[in-house]
PDB file of N, CA, C and O in Angstrom:
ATOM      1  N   UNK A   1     -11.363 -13.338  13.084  1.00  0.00           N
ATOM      2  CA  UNK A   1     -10.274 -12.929  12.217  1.00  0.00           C
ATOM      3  C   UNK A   1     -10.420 -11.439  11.926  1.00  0.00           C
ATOM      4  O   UNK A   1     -11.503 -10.855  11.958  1.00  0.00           O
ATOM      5  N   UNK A   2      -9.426 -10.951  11.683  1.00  0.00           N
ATOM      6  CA  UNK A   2      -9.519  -9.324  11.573  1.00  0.00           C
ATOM      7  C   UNK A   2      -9.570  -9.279   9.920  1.00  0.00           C
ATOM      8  O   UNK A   2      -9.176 -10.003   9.005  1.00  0.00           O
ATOM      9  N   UNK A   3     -10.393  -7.811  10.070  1.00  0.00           N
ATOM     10  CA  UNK A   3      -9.918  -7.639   8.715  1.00  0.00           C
ATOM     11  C   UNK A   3      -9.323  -6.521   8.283  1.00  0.00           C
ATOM     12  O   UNK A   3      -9.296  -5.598   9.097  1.00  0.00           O
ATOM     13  N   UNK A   4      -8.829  -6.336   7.212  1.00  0.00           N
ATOM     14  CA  UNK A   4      -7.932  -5.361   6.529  1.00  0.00           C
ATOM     15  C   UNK A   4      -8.514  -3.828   7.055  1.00  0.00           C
ATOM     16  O   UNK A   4      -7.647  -3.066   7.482  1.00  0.00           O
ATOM     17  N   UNK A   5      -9.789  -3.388   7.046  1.00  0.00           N
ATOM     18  CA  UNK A   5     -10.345  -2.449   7.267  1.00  0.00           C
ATOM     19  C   UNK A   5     -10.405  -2.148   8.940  1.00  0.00           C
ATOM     20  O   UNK A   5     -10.062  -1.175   9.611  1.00  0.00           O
ATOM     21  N   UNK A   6     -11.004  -3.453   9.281  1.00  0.00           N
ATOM     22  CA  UNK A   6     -10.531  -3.208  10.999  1.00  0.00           C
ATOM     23  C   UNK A   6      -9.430  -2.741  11.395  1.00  0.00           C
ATOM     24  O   UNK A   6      -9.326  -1.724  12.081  1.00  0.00           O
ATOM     25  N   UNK A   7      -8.443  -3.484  10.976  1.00  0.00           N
ATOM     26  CA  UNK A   7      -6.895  -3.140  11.075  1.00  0.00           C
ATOM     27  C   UNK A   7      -6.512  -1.880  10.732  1.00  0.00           C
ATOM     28  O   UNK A   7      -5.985  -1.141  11.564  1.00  0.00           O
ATOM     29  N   UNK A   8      -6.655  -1.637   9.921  1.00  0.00           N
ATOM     30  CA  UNK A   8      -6.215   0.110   9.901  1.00  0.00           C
ATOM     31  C   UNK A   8      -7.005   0.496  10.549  1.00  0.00           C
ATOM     32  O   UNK A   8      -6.289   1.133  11.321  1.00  0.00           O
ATOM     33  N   UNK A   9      -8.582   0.738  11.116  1.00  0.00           N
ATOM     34  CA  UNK A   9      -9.276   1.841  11.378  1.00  0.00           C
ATOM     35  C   UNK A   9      -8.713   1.993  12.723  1.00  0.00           C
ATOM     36  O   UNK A   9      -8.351   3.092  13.142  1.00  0.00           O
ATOM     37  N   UNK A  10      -8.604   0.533  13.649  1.00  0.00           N
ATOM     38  CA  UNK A  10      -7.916   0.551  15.202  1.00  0.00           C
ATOM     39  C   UNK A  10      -6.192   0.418  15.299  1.00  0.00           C
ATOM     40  O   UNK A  10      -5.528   0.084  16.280  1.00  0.00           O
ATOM     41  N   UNK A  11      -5.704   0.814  13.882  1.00  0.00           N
ATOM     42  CA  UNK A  11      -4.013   1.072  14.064  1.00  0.00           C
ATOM     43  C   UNK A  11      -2.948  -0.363  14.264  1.00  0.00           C
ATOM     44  O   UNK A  11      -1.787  -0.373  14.672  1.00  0.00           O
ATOM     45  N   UNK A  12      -3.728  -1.416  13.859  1.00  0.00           N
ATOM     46  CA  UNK A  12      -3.044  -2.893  14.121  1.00  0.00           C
ATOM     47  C   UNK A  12      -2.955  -3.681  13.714  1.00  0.00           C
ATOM     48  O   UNK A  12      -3.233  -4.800  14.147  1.00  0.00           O
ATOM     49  N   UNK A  13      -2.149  -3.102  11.839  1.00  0.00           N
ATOM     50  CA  UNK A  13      -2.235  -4.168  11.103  1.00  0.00           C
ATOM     51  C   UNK A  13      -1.116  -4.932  11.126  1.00  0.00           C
ATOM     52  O   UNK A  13      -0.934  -5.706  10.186  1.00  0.00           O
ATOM     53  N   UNK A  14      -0.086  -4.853  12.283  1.00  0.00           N
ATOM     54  CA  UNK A  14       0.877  -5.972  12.564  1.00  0.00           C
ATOM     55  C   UNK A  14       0.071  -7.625  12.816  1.00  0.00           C
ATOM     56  O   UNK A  14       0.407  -8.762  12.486  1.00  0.00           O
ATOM     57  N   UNK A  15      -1.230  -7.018  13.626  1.00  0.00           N
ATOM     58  CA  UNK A  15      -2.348  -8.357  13.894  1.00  0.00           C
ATOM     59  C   UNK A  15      -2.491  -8.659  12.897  1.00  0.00           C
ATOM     60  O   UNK A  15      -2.036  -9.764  12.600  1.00  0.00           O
ATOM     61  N   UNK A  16      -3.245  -7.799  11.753  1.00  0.00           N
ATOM     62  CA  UNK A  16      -3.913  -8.224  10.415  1.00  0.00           C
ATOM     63  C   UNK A  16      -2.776  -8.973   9.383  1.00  0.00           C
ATOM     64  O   UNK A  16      -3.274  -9.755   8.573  1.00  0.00           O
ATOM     65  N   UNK A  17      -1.143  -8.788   9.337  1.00  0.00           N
ATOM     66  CA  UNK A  17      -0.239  -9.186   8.975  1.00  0.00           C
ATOM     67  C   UNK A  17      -0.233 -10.738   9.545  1.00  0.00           C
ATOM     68  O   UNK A  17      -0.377 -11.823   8.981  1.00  0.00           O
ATOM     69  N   UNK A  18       0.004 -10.344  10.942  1.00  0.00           N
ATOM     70  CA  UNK A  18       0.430 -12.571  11.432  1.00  0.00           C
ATOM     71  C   UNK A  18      -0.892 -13.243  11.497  1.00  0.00           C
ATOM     72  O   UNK A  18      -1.005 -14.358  12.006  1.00  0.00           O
ATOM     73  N   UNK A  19      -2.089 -12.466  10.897  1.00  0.00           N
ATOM     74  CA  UNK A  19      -3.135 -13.566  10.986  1.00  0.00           C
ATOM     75  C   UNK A  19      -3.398 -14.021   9.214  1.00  0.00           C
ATOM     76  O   UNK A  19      -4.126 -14.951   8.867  1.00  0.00           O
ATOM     77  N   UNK A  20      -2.599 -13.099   8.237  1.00  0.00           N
ATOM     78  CA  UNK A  20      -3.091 -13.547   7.187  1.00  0.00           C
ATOM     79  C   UNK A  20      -1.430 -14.219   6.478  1.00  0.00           C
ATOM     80  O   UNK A  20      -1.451 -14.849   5.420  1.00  0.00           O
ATOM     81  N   UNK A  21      -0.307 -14.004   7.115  1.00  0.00           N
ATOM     82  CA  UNK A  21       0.426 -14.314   6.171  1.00  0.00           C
ATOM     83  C   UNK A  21       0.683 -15.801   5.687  1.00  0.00           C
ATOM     84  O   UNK A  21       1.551 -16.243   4.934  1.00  0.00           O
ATOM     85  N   UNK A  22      -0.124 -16.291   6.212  1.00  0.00           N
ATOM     86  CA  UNK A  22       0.413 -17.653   5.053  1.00  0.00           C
ATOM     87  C   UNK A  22      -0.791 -18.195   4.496  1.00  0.00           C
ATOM     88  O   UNK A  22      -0.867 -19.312   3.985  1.00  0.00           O
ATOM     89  N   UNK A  23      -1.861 -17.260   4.624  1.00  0.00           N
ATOM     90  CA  UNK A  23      -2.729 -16.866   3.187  1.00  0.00           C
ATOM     91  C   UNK A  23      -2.237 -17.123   1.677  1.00  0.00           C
ATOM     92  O   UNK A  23      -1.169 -16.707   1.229  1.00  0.00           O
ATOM     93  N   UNK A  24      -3.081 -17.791   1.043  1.00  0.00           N
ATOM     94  CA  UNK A  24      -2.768 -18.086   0.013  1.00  0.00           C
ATOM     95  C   UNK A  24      -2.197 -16.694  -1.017  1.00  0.00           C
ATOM     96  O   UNK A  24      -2.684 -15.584  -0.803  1.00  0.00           O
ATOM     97  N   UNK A  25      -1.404 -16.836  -1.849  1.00  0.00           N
ATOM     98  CA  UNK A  25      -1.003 -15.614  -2.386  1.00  0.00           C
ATOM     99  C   UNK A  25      -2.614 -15.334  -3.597  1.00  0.00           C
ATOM    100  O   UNK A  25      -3.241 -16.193  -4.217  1.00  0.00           O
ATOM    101  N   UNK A  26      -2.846 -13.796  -3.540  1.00  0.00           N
ATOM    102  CA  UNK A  26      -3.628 -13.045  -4.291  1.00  0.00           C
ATOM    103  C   UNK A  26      -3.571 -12.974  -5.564  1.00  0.00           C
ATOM    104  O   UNK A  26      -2.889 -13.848  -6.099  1.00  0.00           O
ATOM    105  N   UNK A  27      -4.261 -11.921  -6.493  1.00  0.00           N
ATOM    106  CA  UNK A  27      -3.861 -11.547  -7.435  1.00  0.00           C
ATOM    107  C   UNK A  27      -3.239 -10.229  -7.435  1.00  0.00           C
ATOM    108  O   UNK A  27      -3.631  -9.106  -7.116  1.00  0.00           O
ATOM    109  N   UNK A  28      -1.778 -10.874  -8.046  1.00  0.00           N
ATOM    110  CA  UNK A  28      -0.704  -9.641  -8.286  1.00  0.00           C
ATOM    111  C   UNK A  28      -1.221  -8.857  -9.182  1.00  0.00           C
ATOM    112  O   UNK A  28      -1.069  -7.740  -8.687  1.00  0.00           O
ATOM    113  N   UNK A  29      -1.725  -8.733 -10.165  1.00  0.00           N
ATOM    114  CA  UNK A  29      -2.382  -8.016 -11.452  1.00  0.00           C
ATOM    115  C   UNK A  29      -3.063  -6.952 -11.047  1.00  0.00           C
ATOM    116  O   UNK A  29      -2.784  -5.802 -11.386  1.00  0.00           O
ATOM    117  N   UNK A  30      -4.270  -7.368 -10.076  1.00  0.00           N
ATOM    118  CA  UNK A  30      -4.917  -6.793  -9.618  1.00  0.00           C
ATOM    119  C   UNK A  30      -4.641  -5.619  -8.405  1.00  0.00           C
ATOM    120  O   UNK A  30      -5.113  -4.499  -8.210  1.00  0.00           O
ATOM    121  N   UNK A  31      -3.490  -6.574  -7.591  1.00  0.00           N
ATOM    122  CA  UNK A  31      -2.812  -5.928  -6.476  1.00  0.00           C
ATOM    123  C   UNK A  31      -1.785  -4.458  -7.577  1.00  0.00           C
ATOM    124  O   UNK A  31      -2.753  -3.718  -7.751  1.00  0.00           O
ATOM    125  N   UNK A  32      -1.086  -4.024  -8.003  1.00  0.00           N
ATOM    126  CA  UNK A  32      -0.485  -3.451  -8.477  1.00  0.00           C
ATOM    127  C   UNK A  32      -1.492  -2.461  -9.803  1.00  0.00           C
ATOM    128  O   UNK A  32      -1.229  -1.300 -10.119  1.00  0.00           O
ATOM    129  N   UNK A  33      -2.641  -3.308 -10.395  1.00  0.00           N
ATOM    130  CA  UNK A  33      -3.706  -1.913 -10.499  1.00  0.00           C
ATOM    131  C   UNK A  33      -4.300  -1.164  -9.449  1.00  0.00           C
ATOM    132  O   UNK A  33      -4.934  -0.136  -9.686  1.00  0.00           O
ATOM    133  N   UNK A  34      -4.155  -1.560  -8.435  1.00  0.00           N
ATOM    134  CA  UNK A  34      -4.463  -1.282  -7.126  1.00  0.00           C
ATOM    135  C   UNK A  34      -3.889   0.214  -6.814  1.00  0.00           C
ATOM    136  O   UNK A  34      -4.356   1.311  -6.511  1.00  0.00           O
ATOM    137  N   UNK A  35      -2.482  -0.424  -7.085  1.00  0.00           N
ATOM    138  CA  UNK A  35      -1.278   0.210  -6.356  1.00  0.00           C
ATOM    139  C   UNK A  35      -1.267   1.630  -7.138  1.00  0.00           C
ATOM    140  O   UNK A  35      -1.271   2.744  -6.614  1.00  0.00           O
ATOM    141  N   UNK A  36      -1.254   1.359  -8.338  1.00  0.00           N
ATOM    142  CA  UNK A  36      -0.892   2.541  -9.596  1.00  0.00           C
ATOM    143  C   UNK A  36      -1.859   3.352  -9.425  1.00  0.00           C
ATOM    144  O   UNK A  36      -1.674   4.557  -9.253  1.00  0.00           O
ATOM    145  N   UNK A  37      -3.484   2.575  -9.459  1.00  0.00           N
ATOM    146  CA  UNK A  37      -4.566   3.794  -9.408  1.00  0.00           C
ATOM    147  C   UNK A  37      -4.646   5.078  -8.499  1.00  0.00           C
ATOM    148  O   UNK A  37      -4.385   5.249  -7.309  1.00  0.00           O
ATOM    149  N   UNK A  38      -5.162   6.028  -9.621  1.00  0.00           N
ATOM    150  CA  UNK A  38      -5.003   7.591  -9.161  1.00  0.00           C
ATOM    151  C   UNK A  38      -5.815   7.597  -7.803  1.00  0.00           C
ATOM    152  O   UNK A  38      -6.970   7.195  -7.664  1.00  0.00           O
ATOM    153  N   UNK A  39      -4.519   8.439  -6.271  1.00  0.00           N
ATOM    154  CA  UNK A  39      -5.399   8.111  -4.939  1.00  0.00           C
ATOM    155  C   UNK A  39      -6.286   9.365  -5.541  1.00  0.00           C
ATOM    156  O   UNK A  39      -6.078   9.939  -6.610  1.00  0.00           O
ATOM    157  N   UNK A  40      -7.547   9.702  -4.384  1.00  0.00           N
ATOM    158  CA  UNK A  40      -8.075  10.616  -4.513  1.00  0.00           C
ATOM    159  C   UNK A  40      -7.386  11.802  -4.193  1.00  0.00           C
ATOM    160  O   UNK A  40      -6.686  11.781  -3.180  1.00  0.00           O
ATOM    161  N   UNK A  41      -7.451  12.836  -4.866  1.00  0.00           N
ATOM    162  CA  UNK A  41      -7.224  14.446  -4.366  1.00  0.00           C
ATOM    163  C   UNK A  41      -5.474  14.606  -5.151  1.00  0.00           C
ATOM    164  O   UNK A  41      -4.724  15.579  -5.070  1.00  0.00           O
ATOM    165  N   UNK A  42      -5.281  13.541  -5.737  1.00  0.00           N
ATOM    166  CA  UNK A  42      -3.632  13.675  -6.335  1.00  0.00           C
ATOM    167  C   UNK A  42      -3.796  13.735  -7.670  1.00  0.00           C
ATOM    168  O   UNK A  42      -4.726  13.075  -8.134  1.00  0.00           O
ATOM    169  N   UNK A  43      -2.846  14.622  -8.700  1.00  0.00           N
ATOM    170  CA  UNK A  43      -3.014  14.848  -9.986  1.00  0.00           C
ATOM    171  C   UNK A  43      -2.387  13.347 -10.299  1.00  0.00           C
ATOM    172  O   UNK A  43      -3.063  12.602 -11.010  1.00  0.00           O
ATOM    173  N   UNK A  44      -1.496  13.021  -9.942  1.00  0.00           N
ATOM    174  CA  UNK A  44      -0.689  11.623 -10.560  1.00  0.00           C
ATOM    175  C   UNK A  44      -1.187  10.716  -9.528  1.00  0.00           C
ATOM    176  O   UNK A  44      -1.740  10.832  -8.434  1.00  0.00           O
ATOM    177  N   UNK A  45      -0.564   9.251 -10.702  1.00  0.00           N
ATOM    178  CA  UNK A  45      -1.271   7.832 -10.128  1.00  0.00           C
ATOM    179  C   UNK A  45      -0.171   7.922  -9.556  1.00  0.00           C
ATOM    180  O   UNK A  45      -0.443   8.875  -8.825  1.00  0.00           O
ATOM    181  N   UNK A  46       1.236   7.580  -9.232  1.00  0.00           N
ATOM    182  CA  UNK A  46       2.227   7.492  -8.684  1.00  0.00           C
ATOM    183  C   UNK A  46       3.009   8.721  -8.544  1.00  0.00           C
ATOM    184  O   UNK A  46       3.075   9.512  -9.485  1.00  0.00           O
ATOM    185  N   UNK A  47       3.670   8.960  -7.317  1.00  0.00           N
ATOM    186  CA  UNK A  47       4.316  10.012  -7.400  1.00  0.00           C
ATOM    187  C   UNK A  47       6.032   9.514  -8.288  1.00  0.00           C
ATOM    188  O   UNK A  47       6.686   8.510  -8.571  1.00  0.00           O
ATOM    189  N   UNK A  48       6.086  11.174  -8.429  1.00  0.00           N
ATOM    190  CA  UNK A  48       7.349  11.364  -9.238  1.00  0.00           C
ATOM    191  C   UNK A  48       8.538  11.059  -8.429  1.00  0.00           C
ATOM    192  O   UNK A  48       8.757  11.909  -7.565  1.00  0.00           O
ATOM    193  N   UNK A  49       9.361  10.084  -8.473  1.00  0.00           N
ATOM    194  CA  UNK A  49      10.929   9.721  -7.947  1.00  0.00           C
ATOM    195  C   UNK A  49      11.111  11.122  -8.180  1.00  0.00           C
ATOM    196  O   UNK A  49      10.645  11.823  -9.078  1.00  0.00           O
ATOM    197  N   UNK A  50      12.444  11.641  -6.489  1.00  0.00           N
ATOM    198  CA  UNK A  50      13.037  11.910  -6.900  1.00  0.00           C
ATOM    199  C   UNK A  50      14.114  11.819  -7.465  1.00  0.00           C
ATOM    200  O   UNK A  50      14.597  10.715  -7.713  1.00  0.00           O
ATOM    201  N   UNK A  51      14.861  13.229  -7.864  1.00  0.00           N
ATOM    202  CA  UNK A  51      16.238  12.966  -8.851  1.00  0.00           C
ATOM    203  C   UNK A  51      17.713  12.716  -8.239  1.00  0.00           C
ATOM    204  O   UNK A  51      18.016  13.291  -7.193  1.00  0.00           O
ATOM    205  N   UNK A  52      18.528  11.958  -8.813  1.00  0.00           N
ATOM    206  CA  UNK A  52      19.223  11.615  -8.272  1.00  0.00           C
ATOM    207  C   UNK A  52      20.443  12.700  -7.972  1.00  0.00           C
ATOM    208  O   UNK A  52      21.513  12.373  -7.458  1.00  0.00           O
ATOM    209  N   UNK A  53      20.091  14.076  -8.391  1.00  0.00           N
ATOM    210  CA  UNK A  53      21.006  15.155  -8.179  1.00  0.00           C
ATOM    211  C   UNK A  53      21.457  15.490  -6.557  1.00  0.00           C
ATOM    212  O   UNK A  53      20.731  15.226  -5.599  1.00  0.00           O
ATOM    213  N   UNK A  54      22.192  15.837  -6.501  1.00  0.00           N
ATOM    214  CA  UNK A  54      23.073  15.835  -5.012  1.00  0.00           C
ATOM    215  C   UNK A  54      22.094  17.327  -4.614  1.00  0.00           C
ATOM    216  O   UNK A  54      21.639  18.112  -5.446  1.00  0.00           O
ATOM    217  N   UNK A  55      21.927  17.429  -2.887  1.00  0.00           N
ATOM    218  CA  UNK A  55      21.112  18.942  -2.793  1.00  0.00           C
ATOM    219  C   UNK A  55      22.459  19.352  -2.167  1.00  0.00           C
ATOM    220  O   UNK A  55      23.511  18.778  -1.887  1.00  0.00           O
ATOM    221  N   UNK A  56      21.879  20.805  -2.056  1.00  0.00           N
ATOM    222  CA  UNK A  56      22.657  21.663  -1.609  1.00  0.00           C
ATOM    223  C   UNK A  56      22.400  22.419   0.018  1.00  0.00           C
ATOM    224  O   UNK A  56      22.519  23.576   0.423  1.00  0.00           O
ATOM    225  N   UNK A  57      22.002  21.150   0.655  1.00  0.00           N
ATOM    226  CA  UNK A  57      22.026  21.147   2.260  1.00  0.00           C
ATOM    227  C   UNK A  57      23.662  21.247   2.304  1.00  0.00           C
ATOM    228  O   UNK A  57      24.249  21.280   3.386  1.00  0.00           O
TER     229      UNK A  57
END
C-alpha cells in the first residue's frame, strides 16, 4: 500500500487517492487544524482571499 509521503515524493498521489478512498473517514477536527496551521516561511496561517473588485486588465 502506498503511502501519503511516498505519493508525493514519486508524484502519484492519484495511486495514493484509489488505494485509500473508501478508507474509513478521519478526523475532520484535526484535518482542518491541519489545514489552517501556519506553513513554514509564511507570515499567515491562510492566505488572504482575494477582493472581489473588478482589475483593470
Amino acid at each position: 500500500m502506498t503511502t501519503l509521503k511516498k505519493a508525493r515524493k514519486d508524484g502519484d498521489l492519484e495511486k495514493f487517492i484509489k488505494e485509500h478512498e473508501n478508507d474509513a473517514p478521519g478526523d475532520t477536527d484535526k484535518l482542518d487544524a491541519v489545514i489552517k496551521r501556519k506553513s513554514p516561511g509564511t507570515g499567515k496561517a491562510v492566505p488572504k482571499a482575494s477582493s472581489g473588485a473588478a482589475s483593470d486588465d
